[in-house]
NUKOLMI-442450 format. One line per field, with one value per residue (C-alpha): residue number from 1; residue in three letters; z, x, y. Coordinates in steps of 0.25 Angstrom, whole numbers, plus 2048, in hexadecimal, padded with zeros to 3 digits. Example, Ala and Ser with C-alpha at 12.3 -4.5 7.8 and 13.67 -1.06 7.14 Angstrom:
<nodes>
num [1|2]
residuo [Ala|Ser]
z [81F|81D]
x [831|837]
y [7EE|7FC]
</nodes>
This chain:
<nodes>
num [1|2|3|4|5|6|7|8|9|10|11|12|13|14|15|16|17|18|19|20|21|22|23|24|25|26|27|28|29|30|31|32|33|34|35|36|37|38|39|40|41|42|43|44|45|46|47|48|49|50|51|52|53|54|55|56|57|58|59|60|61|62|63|64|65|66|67|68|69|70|71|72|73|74|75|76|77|78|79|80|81|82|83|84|85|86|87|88|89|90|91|92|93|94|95|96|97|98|99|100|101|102|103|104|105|106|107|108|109|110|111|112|113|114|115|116|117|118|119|120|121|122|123|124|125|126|127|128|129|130|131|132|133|134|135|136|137|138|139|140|141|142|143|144|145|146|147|148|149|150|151|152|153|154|155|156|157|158|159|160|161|162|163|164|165|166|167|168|169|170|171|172|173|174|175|176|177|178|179|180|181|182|183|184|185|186|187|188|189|190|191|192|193|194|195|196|197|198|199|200|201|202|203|204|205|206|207|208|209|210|211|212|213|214|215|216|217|218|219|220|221|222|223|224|225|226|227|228|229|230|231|232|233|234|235|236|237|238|239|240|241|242|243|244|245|246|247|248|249|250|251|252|253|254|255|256|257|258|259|260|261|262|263|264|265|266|267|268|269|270|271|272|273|274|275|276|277|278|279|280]
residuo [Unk|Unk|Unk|Unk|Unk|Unk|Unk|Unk|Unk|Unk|Unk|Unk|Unk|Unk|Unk|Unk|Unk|Unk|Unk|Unk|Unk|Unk|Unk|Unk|Unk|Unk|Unk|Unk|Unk|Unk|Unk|Unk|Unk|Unk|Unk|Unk|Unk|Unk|Unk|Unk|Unk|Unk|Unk|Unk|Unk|Unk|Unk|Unk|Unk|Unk|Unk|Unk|Unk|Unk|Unk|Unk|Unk|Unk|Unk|Unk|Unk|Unk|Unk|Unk|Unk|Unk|Unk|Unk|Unk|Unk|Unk|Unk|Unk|Unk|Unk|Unk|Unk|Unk|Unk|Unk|Unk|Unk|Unk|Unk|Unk|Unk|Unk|Unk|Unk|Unk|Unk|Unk|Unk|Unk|Unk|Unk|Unk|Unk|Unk|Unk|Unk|Unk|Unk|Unk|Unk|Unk|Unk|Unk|Unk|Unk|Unk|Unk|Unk|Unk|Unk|Unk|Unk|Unk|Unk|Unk|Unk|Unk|Unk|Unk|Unk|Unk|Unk|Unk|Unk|Unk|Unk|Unk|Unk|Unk|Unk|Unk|Unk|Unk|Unk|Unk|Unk|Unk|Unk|Unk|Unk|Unk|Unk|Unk|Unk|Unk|Unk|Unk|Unk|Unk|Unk|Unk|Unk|Unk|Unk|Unk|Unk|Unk|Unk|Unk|Unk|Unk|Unk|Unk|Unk|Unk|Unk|Unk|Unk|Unk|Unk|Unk|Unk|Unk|Unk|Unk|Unk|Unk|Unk|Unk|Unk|Unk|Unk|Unk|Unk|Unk|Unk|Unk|Unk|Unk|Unk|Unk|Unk|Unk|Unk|Unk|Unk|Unk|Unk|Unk|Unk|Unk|Unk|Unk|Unk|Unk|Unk|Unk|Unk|Unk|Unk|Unk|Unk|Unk|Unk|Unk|Unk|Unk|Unk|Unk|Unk|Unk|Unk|Unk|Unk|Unk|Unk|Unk|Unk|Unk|Unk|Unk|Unk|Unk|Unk|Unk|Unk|Unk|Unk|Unk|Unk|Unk|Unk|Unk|Unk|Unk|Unk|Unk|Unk|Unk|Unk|Unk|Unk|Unk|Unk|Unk|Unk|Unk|Unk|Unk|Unk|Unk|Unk|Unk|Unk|Unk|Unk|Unk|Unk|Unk|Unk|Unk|Unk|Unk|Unk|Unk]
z [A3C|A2F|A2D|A23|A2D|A38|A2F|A2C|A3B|A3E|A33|A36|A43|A40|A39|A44|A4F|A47|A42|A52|A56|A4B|A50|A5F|A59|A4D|A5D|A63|A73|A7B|A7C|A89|A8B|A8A|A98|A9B|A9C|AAB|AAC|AA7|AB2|AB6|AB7|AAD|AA1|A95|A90|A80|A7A|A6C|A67|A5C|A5C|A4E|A4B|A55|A60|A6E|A75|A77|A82|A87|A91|A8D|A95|A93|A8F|A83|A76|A70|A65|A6D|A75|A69|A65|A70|A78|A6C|A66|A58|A50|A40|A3C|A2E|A23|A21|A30|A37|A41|A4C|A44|A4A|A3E|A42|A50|A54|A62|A60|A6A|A61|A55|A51|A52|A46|A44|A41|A3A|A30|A24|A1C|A24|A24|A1C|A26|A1C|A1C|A29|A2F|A2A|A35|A38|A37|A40|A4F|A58|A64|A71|A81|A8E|A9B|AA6|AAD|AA1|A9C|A8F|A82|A7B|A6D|A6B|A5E|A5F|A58|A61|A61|A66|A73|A80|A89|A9A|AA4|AA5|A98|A8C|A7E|A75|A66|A5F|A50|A48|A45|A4E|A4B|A4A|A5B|A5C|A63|A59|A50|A51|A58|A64|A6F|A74|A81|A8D|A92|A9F|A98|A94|A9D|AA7|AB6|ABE|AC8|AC7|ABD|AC3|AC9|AC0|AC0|ABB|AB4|AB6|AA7|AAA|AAE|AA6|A9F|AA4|A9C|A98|AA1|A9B|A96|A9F|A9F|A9B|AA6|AA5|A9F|AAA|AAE|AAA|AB5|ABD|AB5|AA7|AA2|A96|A8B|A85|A76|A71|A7A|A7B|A87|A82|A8E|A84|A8B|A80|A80|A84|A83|A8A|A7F|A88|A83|A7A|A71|A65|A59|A4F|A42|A35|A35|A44|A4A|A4E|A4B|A4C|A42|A36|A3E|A45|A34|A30|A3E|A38|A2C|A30|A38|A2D|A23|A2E|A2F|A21|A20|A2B|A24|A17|A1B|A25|A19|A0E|A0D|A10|A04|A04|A05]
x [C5F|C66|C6F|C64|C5A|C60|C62|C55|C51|C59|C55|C48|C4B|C53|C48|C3C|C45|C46|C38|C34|C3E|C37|C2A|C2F|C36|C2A|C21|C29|C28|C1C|C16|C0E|C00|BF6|BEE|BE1|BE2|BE1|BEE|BF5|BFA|C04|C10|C0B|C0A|C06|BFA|BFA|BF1|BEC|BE3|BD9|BD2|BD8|BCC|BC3|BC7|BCB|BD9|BDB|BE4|BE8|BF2|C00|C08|C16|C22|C1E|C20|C15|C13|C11|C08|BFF|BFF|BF9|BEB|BE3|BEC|BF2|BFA|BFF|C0D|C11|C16|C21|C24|C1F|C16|C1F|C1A|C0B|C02|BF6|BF0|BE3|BDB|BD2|BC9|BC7|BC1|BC3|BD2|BD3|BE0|BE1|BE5|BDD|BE6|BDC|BE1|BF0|BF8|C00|C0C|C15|C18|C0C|C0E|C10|C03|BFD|C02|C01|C09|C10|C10|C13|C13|C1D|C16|C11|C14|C09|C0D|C0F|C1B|C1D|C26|C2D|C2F|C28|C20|C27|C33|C2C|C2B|C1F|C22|C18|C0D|C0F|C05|C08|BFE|BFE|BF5|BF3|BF5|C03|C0D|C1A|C26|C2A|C1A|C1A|C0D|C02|BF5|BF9|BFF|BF6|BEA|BEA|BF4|BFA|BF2|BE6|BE9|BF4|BF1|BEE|BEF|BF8|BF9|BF4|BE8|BEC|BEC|BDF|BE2|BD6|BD3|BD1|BC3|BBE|BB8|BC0|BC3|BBC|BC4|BC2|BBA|BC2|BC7|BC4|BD0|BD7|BD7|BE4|BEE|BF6|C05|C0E|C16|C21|C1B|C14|C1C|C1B|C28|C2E|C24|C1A|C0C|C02|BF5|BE9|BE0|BD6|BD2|BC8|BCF|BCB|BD2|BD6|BD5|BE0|BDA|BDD|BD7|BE0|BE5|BDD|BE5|BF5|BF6|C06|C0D|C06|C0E|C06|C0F|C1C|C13|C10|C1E|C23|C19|C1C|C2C|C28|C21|C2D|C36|C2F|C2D|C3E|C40|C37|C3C|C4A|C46|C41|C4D|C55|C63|C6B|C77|C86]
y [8E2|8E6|8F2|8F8|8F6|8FB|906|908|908|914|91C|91A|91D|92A|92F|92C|932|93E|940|93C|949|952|951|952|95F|965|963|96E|96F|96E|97C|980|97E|98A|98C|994|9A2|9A1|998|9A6|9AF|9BB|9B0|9A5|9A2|9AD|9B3|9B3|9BE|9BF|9CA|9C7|9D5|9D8|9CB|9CF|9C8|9CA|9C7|9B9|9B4|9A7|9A3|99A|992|993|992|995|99F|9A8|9A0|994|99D|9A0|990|98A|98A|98B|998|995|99C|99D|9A3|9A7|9A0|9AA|9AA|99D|99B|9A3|9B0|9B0|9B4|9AF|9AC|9A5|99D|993|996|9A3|9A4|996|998|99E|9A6|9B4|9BC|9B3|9AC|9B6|9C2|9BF|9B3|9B1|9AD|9B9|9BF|9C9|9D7|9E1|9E6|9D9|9CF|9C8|9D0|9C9|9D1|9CE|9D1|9CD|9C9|9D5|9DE|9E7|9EC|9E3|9E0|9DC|9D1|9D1|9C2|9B7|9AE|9A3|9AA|9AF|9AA|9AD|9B1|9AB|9B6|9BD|9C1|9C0|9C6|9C7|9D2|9D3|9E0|9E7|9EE|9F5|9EE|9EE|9EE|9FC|9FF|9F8|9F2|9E6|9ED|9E8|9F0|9E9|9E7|9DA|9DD|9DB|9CB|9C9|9BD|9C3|9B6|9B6|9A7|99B|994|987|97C|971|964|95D|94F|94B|944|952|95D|965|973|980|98C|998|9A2|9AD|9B6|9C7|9CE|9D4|9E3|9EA|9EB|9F9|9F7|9F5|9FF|A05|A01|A0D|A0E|A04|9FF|9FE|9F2|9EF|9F4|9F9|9FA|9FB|9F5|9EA|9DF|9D4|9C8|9BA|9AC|9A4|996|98A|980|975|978|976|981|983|97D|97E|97F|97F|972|966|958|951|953|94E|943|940|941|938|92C|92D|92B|921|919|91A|916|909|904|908|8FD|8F2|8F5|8F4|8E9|8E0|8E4|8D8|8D9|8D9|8CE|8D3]
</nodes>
C-alpha cells in the first residue's frame, strides 16, 4: 500500500469513527419504558398527570418507569411534547397524548406560538408530590433537570401562577391523593409467548377518592398547594404511536449524514488507490 494510500484509509477512517461516535452520542441514553397504569404503586415507579380541563378534557394519567426526568416522562408512552424556539424543548410549551384527541398538542400553534418563552398567566406549570406527600409543590426547575422518586406524581396544569406558584389559575384544584397510585405493590409480571395474542389495556380505572393529608400536615407550606378537588381522571395506557410532525429525537438525519461519510470515504480510497505514483 502506498503512503498516500495509507493516508487515505486513515482519514476515511478518522472521519467514519467520528460520525459513528456522533450518532451513538445525538441517541442519548436509553430511557425507561412506560408500563400500565397498574405497574404503578406506593414504592414504584411515578404517576405523570396532565390536565387538559382548560380544552375540555379530563386528567390524564399514566404511569413511568424510572430513573427518569420529567421531560423524559412526558416523552414516552404515547405523550409528546414541544419546547420553544427561544427556550428549547426543556421549556415545555405544548403538551399532547395520542390516545387523546388524535395526539394533537395543545395549547394549539393557533392559541400560542410557542417561539418566545410563555408569558406568566399562560403557560404549563410543573408540580409534584413525595411519596406519601398530600399537598403539591411547584418545582421552579425546568423538566429536564428533575428527577422523579419511585411512587411519586408529577402533574403539569395550564394557566398562570405567581412567581413561587402560591397563586393563579394553574394552581391544582385536585389533591395528589386523588391520582396518586394506591397499590401496595406492582402486579407480577406475565411474560407473553410471542405466538399468543396480544394483551388488551385495562380499562381505565375510577379515580381514587381525594385522600385526607397525614398526621401532622394540616398546614400547607410556602409553594405547595392542597386543593380537595375531585376531577375526572382518565388512564392514558403506553402506546407506540408516533408524534405528529417535528417529533423529538429521531436518528434519521445522523443515520443520513453517517451513509453519506461512508460513501465519500470509499470513493477517497479508490481514487487514491488508482493515482499513479509520481517518479522521484
Amino acid at each position: 500500500m502506498t503512503r498516500r494510500l495509507r493516508v487515505a484509509a486513515g482519514l476515511a477512517a478518522t472521519v467514519l469513527t467520528t460520525a459513528m461516535l456522533a450518532v451513538a452520542g445525538g441517541a442519548g441514553p436509553a430511557s425507561a419504558a412506560p408500563e400500565p397504569m397498574s405497574y404503578c404503586s406506593t414504592t414504584t415507579g411515578v404517576v405523570v398527570a396532565v390536565d387538559f380541563a382548560p380544552w375540555g378534557g379530563p386528567v390524564l394519567r399514566s404511569c413511568g418507569s424510572l430513573p427518569a426526568s420529567g421531560y423524559t416522562l412526558l416523552n414516552q408512552g404515547g405523550w409528546h411534547t414541544t419546547g420553544t424556539e427561544h427556550d428549547g424543548p426543556g421549556f415545555i410549551c405544548r403538551i399532547g397524548y395520542a390516545g387523546w384527541h388524535g395526539g394533537t398538542q395543545y395549547p394549539t400553534a393557533a392559541q400560542q406560538s410557542c417561539v418566545l418563552t410563555p408569558p406568566t398567566n399562560a403557560y404549563w406549570a410543573y408540580w409534584y408530590a413525595a411519596p406519601g406527600q398530600d399537598t403539591w409543590s411547584y418545582s421552579q426547575s425546568g423538566a429536564m433537570s428533575t428527577s422523579a422518586q419511585p411512587g411519586s406524581v408529577e402533574l403539569w396544569t395550564f394557566g398562570g401562577t405567581s412567581d413561587g406558584g402560591t397563586t393563579g389559575s394553574a394552581l391544582p384544584s385536585f389533591s395528589p391523593g386523588s391520582v396518586r397510585a394506591r397499590n401496595a405493590a406492582p402486579p407480577p409480571r406475565v411474560r407473553h409467548d410471542r405466538s399468543s395474542a396480544p394483551a388488551t389495556s385495562a380499562p381505565a380505572a375510577t379515580a381514587p377518592a381525594a385522600s385526607t393529608p397525614p398526621p401532622g400536615s394540616s398546614a400547607t407550606p410556602t409553594g405547595q398547594a392542597s386543593p380537595t378537588g375531585s376531577p375526572s381522571v382518565e388512564n392514558a395506557p403506553p402506546t407506540r404511536a408516533a408524534a405528529a410532525s417535528g417529533g423529538h429525537g429521531s436518528a434519521a438525519p445522523a443515520i443520513a449524514a453517517l451513509v453519506i461519510v461512508v460513501v465519500l470515504a470509499a470513493v477517497g480510497i479508490t481514487v487514491a488507490a488508482r493515482r499513479p505514483r509520481r517518479e522521484r
